[in-house]
Backbone as numpy.savetxt, mean C-alpha at the origin, in Angstrom:
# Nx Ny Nz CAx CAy CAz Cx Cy Cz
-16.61 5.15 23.42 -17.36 6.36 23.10 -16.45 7.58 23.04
-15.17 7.20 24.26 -14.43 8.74 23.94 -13.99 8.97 22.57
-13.44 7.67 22.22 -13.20 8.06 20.20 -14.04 8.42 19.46
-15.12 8.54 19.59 -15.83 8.32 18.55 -16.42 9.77 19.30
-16.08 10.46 19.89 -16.53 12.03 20.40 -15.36 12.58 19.50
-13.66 12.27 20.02 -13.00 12.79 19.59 -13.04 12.91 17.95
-13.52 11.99 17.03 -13.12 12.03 15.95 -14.68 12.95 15.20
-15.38 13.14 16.06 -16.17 14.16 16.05 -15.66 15.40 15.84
-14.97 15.51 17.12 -14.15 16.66 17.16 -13.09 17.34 15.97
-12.68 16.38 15.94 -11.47 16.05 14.53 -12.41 16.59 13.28
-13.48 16.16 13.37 -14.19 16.73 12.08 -14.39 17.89 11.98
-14.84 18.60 12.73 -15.39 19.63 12.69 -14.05 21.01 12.75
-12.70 20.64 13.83 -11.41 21.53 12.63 -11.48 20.79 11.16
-11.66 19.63 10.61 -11.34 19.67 9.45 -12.36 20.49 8.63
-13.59 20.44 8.75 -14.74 21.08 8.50 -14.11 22.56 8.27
-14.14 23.17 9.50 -13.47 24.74 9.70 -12.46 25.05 8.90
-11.22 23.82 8.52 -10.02 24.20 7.86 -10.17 24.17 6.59
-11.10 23.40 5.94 -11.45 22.90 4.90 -12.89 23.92 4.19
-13.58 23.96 5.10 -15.29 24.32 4.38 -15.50 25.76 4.93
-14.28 26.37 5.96 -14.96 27.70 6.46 -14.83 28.52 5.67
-15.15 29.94 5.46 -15.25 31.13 5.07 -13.99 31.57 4.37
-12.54 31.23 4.55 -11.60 31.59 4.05 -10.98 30.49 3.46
-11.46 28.87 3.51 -11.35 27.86 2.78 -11.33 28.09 1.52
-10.20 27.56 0.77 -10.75 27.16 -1.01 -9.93 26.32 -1.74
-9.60 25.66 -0.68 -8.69 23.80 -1.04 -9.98 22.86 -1.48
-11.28 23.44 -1.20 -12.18 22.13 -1.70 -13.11 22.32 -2.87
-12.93 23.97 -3.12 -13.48 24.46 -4.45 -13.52 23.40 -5.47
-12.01 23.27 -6.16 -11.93 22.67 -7.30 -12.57 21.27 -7.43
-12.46 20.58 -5.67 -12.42 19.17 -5.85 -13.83 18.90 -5.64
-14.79 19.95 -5.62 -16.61 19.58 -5.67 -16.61 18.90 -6.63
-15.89 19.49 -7.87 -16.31 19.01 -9.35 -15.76 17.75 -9.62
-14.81 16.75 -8.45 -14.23 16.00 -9.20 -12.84 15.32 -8.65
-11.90 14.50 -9.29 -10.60 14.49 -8.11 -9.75 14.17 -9.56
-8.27 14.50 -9.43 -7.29 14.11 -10.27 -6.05 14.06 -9.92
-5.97 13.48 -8.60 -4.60 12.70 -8.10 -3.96 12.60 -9.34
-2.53 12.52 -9.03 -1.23 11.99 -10.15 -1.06 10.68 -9.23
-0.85 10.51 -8.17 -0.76 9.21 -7.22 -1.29 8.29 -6.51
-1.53 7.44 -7.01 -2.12 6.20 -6.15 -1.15 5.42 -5.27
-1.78 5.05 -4.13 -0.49 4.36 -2.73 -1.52 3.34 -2.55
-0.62 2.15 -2.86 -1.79 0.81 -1.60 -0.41 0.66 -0.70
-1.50 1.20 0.42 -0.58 0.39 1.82 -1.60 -0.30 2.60
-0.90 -0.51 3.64 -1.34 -1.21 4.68 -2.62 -0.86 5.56
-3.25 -1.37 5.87 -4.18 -1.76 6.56 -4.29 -0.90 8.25
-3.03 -1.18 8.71 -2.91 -1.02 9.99 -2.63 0.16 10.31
-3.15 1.20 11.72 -3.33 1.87 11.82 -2.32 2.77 12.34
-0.92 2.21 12.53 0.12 3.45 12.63 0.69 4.13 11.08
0.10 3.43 10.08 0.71 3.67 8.36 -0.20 4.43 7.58
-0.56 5.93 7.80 -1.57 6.60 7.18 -1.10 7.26 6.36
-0.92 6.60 4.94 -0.10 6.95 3.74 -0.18 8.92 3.75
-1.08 9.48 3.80 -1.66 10.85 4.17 -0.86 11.56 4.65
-1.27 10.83 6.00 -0.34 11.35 7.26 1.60 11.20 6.50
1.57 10.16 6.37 3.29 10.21 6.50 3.30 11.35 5.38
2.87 11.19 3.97 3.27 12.09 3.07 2.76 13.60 3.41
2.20 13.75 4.40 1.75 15.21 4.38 0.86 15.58 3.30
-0.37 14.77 3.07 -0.96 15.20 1.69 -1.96 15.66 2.17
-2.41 16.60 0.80 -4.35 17.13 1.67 -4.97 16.31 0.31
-6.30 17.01 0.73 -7.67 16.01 0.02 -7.51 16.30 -1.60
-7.40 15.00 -2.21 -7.25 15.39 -3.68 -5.53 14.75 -4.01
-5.07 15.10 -2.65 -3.63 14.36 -3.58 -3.30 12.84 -3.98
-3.87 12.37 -3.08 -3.53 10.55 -3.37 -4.59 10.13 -3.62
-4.96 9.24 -4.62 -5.90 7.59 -4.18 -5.58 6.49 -3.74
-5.97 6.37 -3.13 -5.58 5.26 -1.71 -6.43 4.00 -2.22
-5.54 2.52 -1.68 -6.24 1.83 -1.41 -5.13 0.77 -0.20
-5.99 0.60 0.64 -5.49 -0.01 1.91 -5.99 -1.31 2.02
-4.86 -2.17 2.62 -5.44 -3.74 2.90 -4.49 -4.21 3.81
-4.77 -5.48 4.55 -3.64 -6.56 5.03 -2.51 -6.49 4.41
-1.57 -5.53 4.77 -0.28 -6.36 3.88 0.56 -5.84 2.71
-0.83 -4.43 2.76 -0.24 -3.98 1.44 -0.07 -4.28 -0.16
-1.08 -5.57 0.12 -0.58 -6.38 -1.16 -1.29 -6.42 -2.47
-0.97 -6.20 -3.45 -1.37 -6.39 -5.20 -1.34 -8.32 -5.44
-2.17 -8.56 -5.73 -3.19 -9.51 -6.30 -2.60 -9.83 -7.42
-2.13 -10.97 -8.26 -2.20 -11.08 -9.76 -3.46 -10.47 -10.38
-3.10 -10.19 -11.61 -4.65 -10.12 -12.75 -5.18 -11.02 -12.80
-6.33 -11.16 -11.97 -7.24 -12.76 -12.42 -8.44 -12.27 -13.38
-8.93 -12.65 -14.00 -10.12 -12.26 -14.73 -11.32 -13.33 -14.71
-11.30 -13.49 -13.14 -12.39 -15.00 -13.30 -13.58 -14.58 -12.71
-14.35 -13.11 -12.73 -15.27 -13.03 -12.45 -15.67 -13.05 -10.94
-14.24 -12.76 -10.52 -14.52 -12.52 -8.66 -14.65 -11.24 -8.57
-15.30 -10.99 -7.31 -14.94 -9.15 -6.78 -13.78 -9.30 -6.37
-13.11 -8.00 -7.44 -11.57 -8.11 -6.77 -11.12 -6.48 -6.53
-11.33 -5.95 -4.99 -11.52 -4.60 -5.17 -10.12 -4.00 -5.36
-8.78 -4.13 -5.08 -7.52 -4.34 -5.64 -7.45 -3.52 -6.68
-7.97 -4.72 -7.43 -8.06 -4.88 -8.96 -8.71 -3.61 -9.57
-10.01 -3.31 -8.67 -10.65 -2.45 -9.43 -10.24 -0.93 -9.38
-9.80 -1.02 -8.12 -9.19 0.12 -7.91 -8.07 0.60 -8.96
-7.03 -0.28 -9.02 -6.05 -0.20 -10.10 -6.83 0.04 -11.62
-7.38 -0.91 -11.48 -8.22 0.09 -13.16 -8.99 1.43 -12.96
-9.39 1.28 -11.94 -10.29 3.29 -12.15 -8.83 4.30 -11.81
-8.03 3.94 -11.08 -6.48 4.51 -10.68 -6.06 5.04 -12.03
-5.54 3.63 -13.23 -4.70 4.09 -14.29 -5.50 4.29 -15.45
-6.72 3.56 -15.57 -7.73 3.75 -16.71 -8.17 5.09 -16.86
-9.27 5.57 -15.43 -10.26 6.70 -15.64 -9.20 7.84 -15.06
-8.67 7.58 -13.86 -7.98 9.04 -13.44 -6.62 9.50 -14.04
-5.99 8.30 -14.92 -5.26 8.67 -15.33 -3.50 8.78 -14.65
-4.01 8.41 -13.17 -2.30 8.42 -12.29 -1.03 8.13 -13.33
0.08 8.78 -12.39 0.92 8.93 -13.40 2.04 7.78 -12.36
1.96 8.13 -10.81 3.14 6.36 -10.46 1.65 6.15 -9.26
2.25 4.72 -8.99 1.49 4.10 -8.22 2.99 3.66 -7.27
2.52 3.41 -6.10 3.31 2.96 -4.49 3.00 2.17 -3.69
3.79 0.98 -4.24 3.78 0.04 -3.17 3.88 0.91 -1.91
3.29 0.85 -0.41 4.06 1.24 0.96 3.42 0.11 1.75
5.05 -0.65 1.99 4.91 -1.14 2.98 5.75 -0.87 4.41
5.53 -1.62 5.47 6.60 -0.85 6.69 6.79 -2.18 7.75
7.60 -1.76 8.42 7.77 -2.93 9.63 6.67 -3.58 10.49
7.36 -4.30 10.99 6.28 -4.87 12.05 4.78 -4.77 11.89
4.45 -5.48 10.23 3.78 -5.48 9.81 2.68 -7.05 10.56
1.41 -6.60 11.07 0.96 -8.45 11.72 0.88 -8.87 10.31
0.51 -8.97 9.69 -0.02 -9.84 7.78 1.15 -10.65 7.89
2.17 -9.61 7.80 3.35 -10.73 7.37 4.13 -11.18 8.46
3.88 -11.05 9.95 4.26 -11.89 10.75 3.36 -12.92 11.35
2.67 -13.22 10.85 1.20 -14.60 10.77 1.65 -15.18 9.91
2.20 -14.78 8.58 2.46 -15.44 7.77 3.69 -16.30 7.89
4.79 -15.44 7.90 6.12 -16.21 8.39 5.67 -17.18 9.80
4.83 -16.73 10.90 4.75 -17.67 11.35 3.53 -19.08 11.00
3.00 -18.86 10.05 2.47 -19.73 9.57 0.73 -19.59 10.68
0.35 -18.73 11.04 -0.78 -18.59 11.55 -1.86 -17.53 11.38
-1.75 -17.61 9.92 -2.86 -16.12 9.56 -4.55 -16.55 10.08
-4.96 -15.33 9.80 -6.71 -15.37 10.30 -6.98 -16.93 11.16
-8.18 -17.11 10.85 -8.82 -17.92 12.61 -8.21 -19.10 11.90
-9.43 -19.96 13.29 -8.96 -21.42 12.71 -10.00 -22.02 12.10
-9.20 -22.72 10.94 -10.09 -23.30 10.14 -10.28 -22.28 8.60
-8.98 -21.79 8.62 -8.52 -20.66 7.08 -8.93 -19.39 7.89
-10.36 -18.85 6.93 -10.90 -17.87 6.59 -10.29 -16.47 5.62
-10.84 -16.03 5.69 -10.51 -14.38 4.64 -8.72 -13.84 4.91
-8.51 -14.14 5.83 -6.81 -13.38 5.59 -6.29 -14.36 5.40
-6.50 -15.75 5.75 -5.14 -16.58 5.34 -5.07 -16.88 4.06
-6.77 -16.71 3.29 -6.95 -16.74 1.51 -6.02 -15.31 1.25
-5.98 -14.34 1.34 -5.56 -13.32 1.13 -4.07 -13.62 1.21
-3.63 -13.79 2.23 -2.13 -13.52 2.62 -1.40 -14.59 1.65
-2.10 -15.49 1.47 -1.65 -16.74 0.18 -0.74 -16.04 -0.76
-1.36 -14.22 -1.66 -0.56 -14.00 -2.36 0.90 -14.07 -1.97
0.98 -13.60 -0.86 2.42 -13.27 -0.31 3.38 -14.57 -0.14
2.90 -15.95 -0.67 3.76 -17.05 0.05 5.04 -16.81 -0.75
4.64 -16.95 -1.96 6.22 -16.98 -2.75 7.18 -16.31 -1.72
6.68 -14.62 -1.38 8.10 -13.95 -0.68 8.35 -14.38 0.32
7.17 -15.40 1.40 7.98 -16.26 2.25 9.19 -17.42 2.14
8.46 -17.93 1.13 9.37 -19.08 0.38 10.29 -18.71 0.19
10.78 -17.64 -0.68 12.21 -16.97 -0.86 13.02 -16.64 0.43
12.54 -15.96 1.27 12.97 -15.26 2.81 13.42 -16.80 3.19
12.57 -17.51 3.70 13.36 -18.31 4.23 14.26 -19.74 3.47
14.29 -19.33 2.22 15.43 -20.23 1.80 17.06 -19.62 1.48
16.52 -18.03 1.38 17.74 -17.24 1.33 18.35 -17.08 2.71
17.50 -16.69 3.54 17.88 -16.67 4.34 17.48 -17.76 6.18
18.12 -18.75 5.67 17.38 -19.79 6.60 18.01 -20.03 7.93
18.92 -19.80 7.82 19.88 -19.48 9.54 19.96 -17.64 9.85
19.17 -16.99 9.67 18.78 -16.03 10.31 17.74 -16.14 11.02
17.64 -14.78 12.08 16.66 -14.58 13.04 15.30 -14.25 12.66
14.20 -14.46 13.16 12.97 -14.12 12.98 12.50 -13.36 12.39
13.29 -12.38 13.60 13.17 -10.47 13.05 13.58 -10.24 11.70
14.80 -10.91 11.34 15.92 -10.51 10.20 14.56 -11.00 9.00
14.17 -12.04 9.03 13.44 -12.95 7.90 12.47 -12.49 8.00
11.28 -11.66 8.83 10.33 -10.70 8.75 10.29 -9.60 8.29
11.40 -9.08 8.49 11.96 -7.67 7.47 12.28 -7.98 6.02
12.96 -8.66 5.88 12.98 -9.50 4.78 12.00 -9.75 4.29
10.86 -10.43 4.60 9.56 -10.90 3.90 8.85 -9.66 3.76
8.94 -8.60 4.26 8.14 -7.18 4.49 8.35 -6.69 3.23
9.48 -6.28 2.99 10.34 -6.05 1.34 10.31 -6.86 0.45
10.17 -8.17 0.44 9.62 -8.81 -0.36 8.28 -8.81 -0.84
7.70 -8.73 -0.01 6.02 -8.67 0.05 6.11 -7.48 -1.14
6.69 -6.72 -0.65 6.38 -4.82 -2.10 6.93 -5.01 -3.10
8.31 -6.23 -2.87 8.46 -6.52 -4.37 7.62 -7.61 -5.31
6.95 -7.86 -4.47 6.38 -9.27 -5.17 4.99 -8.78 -6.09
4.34 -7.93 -4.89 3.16 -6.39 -5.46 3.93 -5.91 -6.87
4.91 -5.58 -6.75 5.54 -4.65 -7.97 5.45 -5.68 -8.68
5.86 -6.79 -8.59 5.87 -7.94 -10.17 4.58 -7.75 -10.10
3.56 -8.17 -9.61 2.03 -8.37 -9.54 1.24 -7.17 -10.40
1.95 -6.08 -10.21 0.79 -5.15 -10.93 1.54 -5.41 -12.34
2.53 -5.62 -12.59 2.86 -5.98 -14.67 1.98 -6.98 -14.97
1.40 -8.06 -14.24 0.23 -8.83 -14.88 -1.13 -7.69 -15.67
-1.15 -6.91 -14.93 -2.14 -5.78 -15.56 -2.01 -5.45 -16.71
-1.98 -6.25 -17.54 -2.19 -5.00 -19.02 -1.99 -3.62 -19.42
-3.28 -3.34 -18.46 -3.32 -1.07 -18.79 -2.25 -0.77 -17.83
-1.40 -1.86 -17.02 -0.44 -1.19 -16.24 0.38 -1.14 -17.12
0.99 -2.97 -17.60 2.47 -2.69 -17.84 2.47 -2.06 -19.24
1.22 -2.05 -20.18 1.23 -1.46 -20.96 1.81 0.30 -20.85
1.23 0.92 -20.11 1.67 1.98 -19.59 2.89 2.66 -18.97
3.34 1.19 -18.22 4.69 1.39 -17.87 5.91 1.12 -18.95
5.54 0.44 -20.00 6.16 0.23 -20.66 6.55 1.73 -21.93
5.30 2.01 -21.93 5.25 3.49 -22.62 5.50 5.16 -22.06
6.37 4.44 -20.92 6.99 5.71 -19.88 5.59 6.42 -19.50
4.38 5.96 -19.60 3.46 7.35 -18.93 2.76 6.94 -17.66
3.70 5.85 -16.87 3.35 5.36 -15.26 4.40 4.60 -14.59
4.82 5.58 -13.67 5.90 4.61 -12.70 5.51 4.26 -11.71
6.02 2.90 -11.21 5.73 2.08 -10.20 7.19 2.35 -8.92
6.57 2.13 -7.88 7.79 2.58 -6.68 7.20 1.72 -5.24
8.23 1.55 -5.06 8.17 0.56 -3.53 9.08 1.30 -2.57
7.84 1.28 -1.64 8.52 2.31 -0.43 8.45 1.36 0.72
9.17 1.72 1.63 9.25 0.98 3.29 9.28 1.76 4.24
8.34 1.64 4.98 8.53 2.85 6.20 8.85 1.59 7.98
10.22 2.35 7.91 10.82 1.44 9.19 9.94 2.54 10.49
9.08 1.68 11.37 8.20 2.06 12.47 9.14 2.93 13.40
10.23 1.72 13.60 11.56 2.51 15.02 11.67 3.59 14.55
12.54 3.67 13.32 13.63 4.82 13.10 12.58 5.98 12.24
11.34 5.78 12.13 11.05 6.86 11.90 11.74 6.91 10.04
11.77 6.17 9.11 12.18 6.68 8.33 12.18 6.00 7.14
11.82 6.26 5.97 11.55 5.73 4.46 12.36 5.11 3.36
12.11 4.35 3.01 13.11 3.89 2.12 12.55 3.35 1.17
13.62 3.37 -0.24 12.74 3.26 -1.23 13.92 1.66 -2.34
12.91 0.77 -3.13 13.53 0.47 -3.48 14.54 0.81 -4.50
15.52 0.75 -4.58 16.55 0.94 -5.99 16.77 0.05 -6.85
16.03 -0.45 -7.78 16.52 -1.74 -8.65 17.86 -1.77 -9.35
18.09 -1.14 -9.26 19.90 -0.69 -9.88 20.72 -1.22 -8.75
20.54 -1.24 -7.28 21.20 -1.64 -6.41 20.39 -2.68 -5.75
19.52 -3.21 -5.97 18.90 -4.55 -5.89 18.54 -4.71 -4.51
18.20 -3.10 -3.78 18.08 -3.38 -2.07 17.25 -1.75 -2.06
16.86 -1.80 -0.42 16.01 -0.20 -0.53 17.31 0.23 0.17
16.95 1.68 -0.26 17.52 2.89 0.22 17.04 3.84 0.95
17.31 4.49 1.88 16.64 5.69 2.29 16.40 6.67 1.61
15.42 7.47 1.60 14.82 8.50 0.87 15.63 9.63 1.51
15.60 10.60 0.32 16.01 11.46 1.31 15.13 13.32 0.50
């Protein structure tokens, strides 16, 4: 109950900062929203794409899951909210890059490397986390006499690169990307050090942001 007072609380400065008397950050956005950026990250609750970027209401569209992860294009008539998101993202709003963010000590992908996602007997994350096997498969054949840790970090960065191949199955993506009017970017936020990194495909590894 104390959370759920506090985030009461939380509302009502945002309320004040946002809706009081000298407010007018929410004017424009009654009518509407037109982010340039869409971020799918993670799920888990130290990675608040928001929070890290310092954004207010209106700057990003978000979509959050296990893992961080982009889906192939399936077109078989499933709910695929991913999916849908990415089409109202590049179709209706028009975004101009979309962001992988993924970060350390991620659980998705340490269930996975250890081979024990959701309950027993499958269920909903271990169907899910399925996308991600390939970048296990890779992690540990590249690197198969490394440590746990080493091959979890590894699979973490893989996981955002594997998302980045995943959204060119999209059509209105790679169509778009192909016509310079949407870039795609894979970010990593290391938990310890406090600090971002981005991939460089020119140097075939992430880099720190700076």
């Amino acid at each position: 109950m104390k959370d759920i007072q506090r985030f009461i609380a939380g509302f009502r400065t945002f309320q004040e900062n946002y809706f009081g008397p000298e407010a007018t950050h929410f004017e424009p956005l009654k009518e509407g929203q037109s982010p340039k950026t869409m971020i799918i990250g993670c799920s888990d609750s130290r990675v608040d794409p928001a929070i890290l970027t310092n954004c207010a209401p209106g700057d990003l569209f978000t979509v959050r899951n296990v893992a961080n992860l982009v889906p192939p294009c399936e077109e078989d008539g499933g709910r695929h909210g991913v999916s849908a998101a990415l089409e109202f993202a590049v179709c209706h709003l028009g975004v101009e890059h979309i962001v992988v963010l993924g970060h350390s000590q991620c659980g998705g992908i340490k269930a996975l490397m250890a081979g024990s996602c959701g309950c027993k007997g499958g269920g909903f994350i271990t169907n899910w986390m399925e996308i991600a096997v390939p970048a296990r498969e890779r992690v540990l054949t590249e690197l198969a006499d490394k440590d746990a840790a080493l091959q979890q970090r590894a699979a973490e960065q893989a996981g955002i690169l594997l998302s980045l191949e995943n959204l060119h199955s999209f059509p209105f993506i790679h169509q778009r990307v192909s016509g310079g009017s949407l870039s795609l970017h894979g970010w990593y936020f290391d938990l310890a050090e406090g600090a971002l990194l981005e991939y460089r495909p020119e140097l075939g590894r992430f880099e720190p942001l700076h």
